[in-house]
C-alpha positions in Angstrom: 113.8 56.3 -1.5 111.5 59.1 0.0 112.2 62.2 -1.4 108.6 64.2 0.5 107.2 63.4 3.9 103.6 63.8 4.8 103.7 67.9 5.0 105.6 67.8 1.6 108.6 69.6 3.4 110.7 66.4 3.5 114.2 66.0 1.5 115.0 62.6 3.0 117.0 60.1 0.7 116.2 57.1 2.8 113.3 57.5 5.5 113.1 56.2 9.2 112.3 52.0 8.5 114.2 52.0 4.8 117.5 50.3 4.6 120.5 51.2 1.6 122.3 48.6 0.5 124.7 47.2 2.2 127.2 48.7 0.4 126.2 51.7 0.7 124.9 51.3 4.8 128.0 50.6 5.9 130.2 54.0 4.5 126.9 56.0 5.9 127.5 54.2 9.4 130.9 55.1 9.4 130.0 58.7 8.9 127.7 58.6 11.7 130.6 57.2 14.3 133.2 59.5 12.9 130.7 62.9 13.3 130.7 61.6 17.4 133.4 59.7 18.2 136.1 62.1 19.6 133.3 64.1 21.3 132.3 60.5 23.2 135.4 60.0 24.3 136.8 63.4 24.9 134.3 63.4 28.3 136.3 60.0 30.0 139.9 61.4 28.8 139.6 65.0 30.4 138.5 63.2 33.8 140.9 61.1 34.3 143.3 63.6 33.3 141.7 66.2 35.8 141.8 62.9 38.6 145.8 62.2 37.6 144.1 58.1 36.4 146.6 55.6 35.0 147.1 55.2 31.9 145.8 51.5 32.0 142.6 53.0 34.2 142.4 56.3 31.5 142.4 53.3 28.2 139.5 51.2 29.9 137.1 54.4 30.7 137.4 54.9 27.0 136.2 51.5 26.2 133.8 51.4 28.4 132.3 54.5 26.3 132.6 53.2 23.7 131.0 50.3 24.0 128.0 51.6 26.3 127.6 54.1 23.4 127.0 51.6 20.5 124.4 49.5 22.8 122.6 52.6 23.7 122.7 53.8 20.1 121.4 50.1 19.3 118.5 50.3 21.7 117.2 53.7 20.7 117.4 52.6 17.0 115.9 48.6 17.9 114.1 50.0 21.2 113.5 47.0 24.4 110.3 47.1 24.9 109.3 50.4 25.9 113.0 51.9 26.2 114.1 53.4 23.0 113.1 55.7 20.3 112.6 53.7 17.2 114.8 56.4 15.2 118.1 56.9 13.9 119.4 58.0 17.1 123.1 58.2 18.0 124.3 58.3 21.5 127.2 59.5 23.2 128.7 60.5 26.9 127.0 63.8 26.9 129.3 67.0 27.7 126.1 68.6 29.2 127.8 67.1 32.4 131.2 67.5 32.3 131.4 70.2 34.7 129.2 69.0 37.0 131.5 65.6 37.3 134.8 67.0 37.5 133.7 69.5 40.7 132.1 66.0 42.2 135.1 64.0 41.2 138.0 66.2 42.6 135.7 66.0 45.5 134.6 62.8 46.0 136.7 60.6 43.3 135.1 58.8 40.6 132.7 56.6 43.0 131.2 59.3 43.7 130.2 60.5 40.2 128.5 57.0 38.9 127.0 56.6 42.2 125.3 60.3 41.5 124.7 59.4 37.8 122.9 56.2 38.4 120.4 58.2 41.0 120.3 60.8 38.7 119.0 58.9 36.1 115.8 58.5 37.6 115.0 62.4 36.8 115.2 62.0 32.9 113.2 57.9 33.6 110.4 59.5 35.3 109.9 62.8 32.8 110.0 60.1 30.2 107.8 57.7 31.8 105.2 60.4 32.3 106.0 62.8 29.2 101.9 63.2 28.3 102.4 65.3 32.0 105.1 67.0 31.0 104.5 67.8 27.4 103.2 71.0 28.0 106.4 72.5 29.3 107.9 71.7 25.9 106.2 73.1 23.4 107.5 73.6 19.7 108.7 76.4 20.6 110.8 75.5 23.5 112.4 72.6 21.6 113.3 75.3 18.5 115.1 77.6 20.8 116.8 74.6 22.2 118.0 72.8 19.1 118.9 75.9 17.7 121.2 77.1 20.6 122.9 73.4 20.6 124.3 74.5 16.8 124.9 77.9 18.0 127.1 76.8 20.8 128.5 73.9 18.5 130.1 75.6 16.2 132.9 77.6 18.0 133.8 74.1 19.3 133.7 72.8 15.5 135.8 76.3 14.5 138.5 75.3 17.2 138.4 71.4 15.7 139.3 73.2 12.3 142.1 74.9 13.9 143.9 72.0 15.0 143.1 71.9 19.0 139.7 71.0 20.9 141.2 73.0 23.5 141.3 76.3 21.8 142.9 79.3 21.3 146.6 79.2 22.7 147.1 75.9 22.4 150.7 74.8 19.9 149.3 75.2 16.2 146.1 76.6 16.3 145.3 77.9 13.5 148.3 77.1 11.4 148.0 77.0 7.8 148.4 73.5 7.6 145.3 72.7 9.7 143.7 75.3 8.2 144.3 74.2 4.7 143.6 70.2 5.5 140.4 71.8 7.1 139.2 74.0 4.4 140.0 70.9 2.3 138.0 68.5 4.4 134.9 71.1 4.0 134.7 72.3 0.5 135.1 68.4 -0.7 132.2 67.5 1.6 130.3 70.2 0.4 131.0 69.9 -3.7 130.5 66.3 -2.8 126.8 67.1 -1.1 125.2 69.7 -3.5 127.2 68.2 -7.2 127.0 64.6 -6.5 124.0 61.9 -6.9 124.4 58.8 -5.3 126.8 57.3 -2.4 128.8 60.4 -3.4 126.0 63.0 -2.0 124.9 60.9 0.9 127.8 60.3 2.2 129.7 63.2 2.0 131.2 63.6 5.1 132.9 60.0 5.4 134.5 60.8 1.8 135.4 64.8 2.6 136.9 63.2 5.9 138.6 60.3 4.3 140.2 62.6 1.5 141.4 64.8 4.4 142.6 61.9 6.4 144.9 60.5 3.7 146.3 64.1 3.1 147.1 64.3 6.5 148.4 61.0 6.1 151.0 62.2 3.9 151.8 65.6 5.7 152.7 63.8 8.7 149.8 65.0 11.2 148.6 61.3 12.2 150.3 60.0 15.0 150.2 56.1 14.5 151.4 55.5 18.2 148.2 54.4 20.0 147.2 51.9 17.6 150.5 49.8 18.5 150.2 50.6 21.9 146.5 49.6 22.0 145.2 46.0 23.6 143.6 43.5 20.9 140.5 42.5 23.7 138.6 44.4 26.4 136.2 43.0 28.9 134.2 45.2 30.5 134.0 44.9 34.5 131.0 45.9 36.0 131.9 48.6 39.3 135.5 48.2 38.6 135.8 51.7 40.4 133.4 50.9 42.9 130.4 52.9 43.7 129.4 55.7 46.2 126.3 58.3 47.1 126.4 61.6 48.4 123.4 63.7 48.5 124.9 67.2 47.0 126.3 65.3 44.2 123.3 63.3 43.4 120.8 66.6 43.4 123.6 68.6 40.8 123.6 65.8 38.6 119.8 65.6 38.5 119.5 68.9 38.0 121.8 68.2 34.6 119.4 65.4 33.7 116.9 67.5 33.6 118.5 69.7 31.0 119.4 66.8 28.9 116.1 65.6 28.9 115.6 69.2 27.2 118.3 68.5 24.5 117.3 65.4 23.6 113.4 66.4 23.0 114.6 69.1 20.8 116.9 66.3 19.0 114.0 63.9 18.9 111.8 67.1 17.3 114.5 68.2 14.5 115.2 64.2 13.8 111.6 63.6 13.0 110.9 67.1 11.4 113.5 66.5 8.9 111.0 63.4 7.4 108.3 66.5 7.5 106.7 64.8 10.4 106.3 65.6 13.9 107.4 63.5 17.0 105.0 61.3 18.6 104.7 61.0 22.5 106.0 57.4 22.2 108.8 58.1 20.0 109.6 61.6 22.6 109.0 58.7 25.7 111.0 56.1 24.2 114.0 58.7 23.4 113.4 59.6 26.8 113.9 56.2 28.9 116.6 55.2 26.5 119.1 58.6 27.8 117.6 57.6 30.9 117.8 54.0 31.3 121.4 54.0 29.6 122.6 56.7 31.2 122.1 54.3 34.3 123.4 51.4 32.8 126.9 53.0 32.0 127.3 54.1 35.3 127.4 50.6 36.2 130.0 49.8 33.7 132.0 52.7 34.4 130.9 55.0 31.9 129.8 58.6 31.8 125.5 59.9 31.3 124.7 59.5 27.6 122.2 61.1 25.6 121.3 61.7 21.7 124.8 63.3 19.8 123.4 67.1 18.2 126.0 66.5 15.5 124.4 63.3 14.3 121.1 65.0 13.5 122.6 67.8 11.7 124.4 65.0 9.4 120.6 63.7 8.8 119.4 66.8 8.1 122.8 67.6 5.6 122.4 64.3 4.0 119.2 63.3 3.7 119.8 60.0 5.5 117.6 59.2 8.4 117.2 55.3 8.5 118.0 53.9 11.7 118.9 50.8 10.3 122.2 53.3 9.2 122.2 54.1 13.4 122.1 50.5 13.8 125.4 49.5 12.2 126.8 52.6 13.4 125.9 51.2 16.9 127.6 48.2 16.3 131.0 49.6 15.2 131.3 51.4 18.2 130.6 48.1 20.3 133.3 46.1 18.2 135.4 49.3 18.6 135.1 49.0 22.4 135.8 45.1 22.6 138.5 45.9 20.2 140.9 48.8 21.3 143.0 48.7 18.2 139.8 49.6 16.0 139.0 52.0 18.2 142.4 54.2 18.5 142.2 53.7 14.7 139.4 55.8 14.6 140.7 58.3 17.4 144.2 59.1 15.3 141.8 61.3 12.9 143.3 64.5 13.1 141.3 67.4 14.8 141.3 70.0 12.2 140.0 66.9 9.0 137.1 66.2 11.8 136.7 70.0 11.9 136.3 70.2 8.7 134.1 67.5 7.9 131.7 68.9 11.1 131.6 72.5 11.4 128.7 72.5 8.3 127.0 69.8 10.7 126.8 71.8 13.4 125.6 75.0 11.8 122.8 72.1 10.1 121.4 71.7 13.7 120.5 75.4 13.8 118.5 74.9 10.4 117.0 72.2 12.5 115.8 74.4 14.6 114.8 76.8 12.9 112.5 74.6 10.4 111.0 73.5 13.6 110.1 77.1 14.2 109.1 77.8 10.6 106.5 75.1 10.7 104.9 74.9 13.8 105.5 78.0 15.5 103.7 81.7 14.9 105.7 84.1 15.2 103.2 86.7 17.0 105.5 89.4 18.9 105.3 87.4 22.1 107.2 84.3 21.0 109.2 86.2 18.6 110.3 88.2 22.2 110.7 85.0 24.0 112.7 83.5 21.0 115.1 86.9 20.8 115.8 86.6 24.7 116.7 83.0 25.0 119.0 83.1 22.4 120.6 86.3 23.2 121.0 84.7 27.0 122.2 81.5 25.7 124.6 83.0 23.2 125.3 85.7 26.4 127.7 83.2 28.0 128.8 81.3 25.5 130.4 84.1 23.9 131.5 85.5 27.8 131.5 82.7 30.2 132.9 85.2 32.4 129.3 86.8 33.1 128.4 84.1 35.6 132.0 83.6 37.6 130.6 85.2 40.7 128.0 82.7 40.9 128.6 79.8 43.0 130.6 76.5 41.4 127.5 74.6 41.3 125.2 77.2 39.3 128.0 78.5 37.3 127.8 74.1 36.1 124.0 74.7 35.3 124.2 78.8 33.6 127.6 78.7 32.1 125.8 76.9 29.3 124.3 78.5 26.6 121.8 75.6 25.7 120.9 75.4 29.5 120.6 79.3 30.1 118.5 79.5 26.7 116.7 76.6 27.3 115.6 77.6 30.5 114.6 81.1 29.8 112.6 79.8 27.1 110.7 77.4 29.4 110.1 80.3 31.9 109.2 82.5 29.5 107.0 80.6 27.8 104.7 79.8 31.1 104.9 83.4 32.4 103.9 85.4 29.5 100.9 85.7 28.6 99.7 84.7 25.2 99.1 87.4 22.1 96.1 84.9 20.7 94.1 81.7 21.9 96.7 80.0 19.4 100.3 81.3 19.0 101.2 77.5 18.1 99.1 75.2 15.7 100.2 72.1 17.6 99.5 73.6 20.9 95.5 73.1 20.9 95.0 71.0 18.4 97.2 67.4 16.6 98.7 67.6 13.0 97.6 65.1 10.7 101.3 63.9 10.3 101.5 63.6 14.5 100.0 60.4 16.7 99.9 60.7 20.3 99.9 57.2 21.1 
């Protein structure tokens, strides 16, 4: 076990290449696939709801995610050749796209929408392929502001999971004190568990807090048994089962989204490796890189949505201490068995929103820690980038707090800037090129290499 990386500021329990027992390996997996799995398959179920699919059609898109998810989890952890990170990575149909795909898909049907997501994919291939060109535009302290905005944002969706509905205020229950209670249970085991445990008990805290509020919930009659009888015992996946189409305005929208993503999972890459008190390498950045991108391509082929790395998965490394992707790597392969399997998948999706609520909302408030130790240790904060830090995230929490700031703007570009990550993310890329610098160095890593950092 590690307990301090090469800058003495690492807490990891097991680092990058060590693997737990078995015993142990396999609870920690499950905590992984439970932190992600409703958000991977939330993206398939709202669009087929939004294009009226059948149920049959609806079931198989959520296989399909499944199962594209645990490869590309597999590959970033055990990369192919040059595609893949080499860390404990976990991927998932990124939300960064959902708008985009339901304007294209109520437009053009879903053909449309893996015919622009397999062009697309080139975007975030060729800023990968070519990161030592692009570096520049991503400093440290671009990829702070982002990962910190990606907990910001998280957590109001992590408050309405605690409440009892994804979908918000309004909806029947929310904010009951039953899913309030099962909630508040969920988090205060999980975080007894984490800061008064040694052992299995600390590391995995989550996948116990959850499974404590799971069996409560059990017993109070809030798990709804129904789709595990109704699910299929096999599922085959069928390569362009939808078919496949291109049109131009939807392939340069979704492009535009890859390029934001490629954004997001930088940042993800940079708090991942941070948290072991290193920083990323250009191959590990590259190989994260090609593995959204390449995947992301792949699953449009096998009728799935864009992935990319899950935000909640890093805060649960940096809340546990647990960053070996050999834990990714099992994690990986119970979502592939889950997606061959549709029984052990709607298993896992009867976990009631407001235990997952409970057993996330610390993890996404973890990703803003990430960001900020990413700021803390390789960022100085002269008055210029403390300005450019202040304005992003005032922008980026801007509209997520009031969406309704940008509802004039055309469908398109109210996609791209009703996101805080992508309205923050950008203005700290901008602002980062056009103002001028305070000092030769406002950034230690930005003119010369750590001793912890290899650029190979």
């Amino acid at each position: 076990m590690t307990q301090s990386g090469d800058s003495g500021r690492s807490s990891v329990v097991y680092d990058i290449e060590e693997k737990p027992p078995l015993g142990e390996s396999i609870p920690l997996a499950f905590q992984h696939v439970l932190a992600m799995v409703l958000g991977n398959i939330a993206v398939p179920l709202i669009i087929a709801s939004s294009l009226g699919l059948a149920t049959g059609q609806t079931t198989f898109l959520v296989q399909m995610a499944l199962i594209v998810a645990g490869v590309a989890s597999l590959v970033q952890a055990y990369p192919v050749g040059p595609v893949g990170a080499r860390l404990p990575i976990m991927m998932g149909t990124s939300f960064a796209f959902l708008g985009t795909l339901l304007l294209i898909g109520q437009d053009a049907g879903l053909p449309a929408i893996f015919g622009a997501a397999l062009v697309g994919s080139v975007v975030q291939i060729f800023i990968g392929a070519n990161y030592e060109r692009f570096k520049p535009l991503f400093p440290p302290l671009v990829n702070g502001i982002v990962v910190m905005l990606i907990g910001l944002t998280l957590i109001p969706t992590g408050i309405d999971y605690a409440a009892g509905a994804a979908s918000g205020p309004g909806a029947e229950g929310y904010a009951s004190l039953m899913n309030l209670g099962v909630a508040s249970l969920v988090f205060v085991v999980t975080l007894v568990l984490n800061q008064f445990f040694r052992g299995i008990l600390r590391i995995a805290s989550v996948f116990f807090g959850i499974l404590v509020g799971y069996v409560v919930a059990v017993f109070l009659g809030m798990v709804e048994f129904a789709p595990v009888a109704q699910a299929g015992w096999f599922a085959v996946p069928v390569p362009l089962k939808f078919g496949i189409a291109f049109e131009p305005g939807a392939i340069i929208a979704v492009a535009a989204v890859y390029l934001i993503v490629a954004m997001e999972t930088i940042g993800n890459i940079s708090a991942i490796v941070s948290e072991t008190g290193r920083n990323a390498s250009n191959s590990q950045i590259r190989g994260g890189l090609l593995g959204d991108g390449v995947m992301s391509g792949i699953a449009s082929i096998f009728n799935a949505f864009p992935n990319t790395s899950f935000a909640q998965n890093v805060g649960l490394i940096s809340f546990t201490g647990v960053a070996s992707r050999y834990i990714v790597g099992i994690g990986g392969a119970i979502l592939l068995v889950s997606g061959f399997i549709p029984k052990v998948g709607a298993v896992i999706t009867t976990v009631p929103d407001p235990v997952l609520g409970g057993g996330t909302l610390i993890l996404f408030a973890q990703i803003f820690t990430s960001g900020l130790n990413i700021i803390h240790r390789e960022v100085v904060l002269t008055q210029r980038n403390t300005t450019i830090i202040a304005t992003a995230v005032a922008l980026g929490l801007g509209v997520t707090f009031r969406p309704e700031l940008v509802q004039n703007l055309p469908e398109m570009v109210q996609t791209l800037f009703g996101s805080g990550v992508v309205m923050g993310g950008l203005a700290g890329l901008v602002l980062n090129i056009v103002i001028p610098r305070d000092s030769p160095v406002d950034s230690p890593t930005e003119n010369e290499t750590t001793a912890t950092e290899t650029n190979d």
